[in-house]
N, C-alpha and C positions, 0 to 999 in steps of 0.2 A: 182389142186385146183382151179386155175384162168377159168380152161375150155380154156385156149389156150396154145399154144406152142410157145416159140421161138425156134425152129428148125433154123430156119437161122440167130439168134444173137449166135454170139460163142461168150458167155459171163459168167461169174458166178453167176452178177449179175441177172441176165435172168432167170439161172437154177436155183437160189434159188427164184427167186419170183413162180414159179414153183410151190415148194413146201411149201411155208410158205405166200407167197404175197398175201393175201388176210385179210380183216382186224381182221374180227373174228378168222382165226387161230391165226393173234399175237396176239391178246386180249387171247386165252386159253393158249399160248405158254406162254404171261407174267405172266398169272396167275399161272399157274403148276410150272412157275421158281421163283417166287417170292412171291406168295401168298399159296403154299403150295394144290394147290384143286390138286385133283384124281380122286372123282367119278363126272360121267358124270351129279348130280343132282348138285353140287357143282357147278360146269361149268354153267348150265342153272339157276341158281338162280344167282349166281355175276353177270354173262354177260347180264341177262333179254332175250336171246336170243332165238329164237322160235325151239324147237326141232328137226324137218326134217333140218334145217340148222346147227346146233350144230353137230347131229350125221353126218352130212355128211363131216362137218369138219375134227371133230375126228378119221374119216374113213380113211379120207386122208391124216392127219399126222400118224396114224397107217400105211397106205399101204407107206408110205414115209421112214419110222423106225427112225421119229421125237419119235412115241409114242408106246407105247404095250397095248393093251389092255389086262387086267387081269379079264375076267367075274367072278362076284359076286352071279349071279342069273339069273333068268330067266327074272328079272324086268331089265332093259338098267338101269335105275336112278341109279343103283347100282354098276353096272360096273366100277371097274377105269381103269385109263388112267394114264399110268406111263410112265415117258419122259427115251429115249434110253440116249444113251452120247452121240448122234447126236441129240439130243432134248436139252442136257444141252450145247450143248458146244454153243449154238442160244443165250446165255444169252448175250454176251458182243457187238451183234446185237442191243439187245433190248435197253442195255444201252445207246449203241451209239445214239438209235432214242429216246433215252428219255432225252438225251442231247441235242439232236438240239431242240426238242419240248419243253423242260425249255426253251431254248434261244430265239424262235421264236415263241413259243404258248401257254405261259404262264404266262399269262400279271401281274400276283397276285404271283408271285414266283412256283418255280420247288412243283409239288404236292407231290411227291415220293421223299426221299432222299434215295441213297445207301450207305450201309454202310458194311465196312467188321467186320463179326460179330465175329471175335477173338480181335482187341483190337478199333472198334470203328469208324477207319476211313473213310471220305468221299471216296466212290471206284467213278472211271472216266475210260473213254477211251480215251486214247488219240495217235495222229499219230508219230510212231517212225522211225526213220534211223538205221539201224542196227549198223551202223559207229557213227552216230553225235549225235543220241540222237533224241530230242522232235522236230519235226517238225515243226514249228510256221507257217511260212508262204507256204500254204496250195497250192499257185501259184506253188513251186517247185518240185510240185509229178508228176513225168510222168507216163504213161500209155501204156509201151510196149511190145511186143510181148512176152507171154509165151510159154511153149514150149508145150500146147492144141491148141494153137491154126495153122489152116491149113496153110501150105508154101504160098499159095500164097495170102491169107490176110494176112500174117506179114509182109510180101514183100507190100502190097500195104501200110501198117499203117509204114514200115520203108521211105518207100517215101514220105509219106505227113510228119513224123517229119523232115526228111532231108528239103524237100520244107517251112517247116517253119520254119526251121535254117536260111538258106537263106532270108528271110526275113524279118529276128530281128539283121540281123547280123550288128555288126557297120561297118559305113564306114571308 
């Protein structure tokens, strides 16, 4: 989508801007998960977005299996774009960025509210401990080696946590 690779970030974060990090895919991504569009005329009319870049989005969360395309006609406007459940499960991404952007870029209040639409409630993401519950302070998430990632960068990321133990440590 981006027109580049991180081949040498062995990250998730990396492989998913990949596939969705670009802004107009998440603008059609929020839109298909939350505003309900399909055809590719719906897309170009909400987003105002020029067609050779819409369809080459589209193409790309299709060849990604974000989307399917389900041809309608001969005419593209017609076409929809139906999200996989690797297209729906990107929702709780978007909420996440539509949380920090209330907090931080949206000076007149959150424009969008989530709501679960069985009995009403404000829906959120928020960060959890599988053990303790709600994570408040955001300082004590570390960041270590999974089991994608190669032997000897986990080995390097376990020496710089070790080296900044060392560190912090009291005397």
């Amino acid at each position: 989508m981006l027109g580049n690779t991180y081949d040498s970030q062995v990250c998730s974060i990396a492989r998913a801007l990949e596939l969705v990090g670009e802004r107009w895919s998440l603008l059609i991504l929020r839109n298909a998960l939350f505003a309900g569009s399909t055809r590719y005329g719906e897309f170009q009319r909400s987003l105002g977005i020029a067609t050779n870049i819409l369809q080459n989005r589209l193409d790309g969360l299709v060849a990604a299996g974000i989307m399917k395309r389900q041809p309608a006609s001969q005419q593209p406007e017609l076409n929809e774009y139906v999200l996989t459940q690797k297209g729906r499960d990107f929702a709780p991404a978007l909420i996440a960025l539509t949380e920090w952007g209330d907090r931080w870029a949206a000076p007149d209040g959150p424009p969008i509210l989530y709501r679960h639409a069985i009995c009403g409630s404000a829906v959120s993401i928020g960060v959890q401990c599988a053990t303790c519950g709600p994570v408040d302070d955001l300082v004590a998430i570390q960041a270590l080696p999974g089991p994608g990632m190669p032997a000897d960068r986990a080995d390097r990321v376990r020496q710089r946590i070790a080296a900044q133990a060392l560190t912090i440590a009291p005397d």
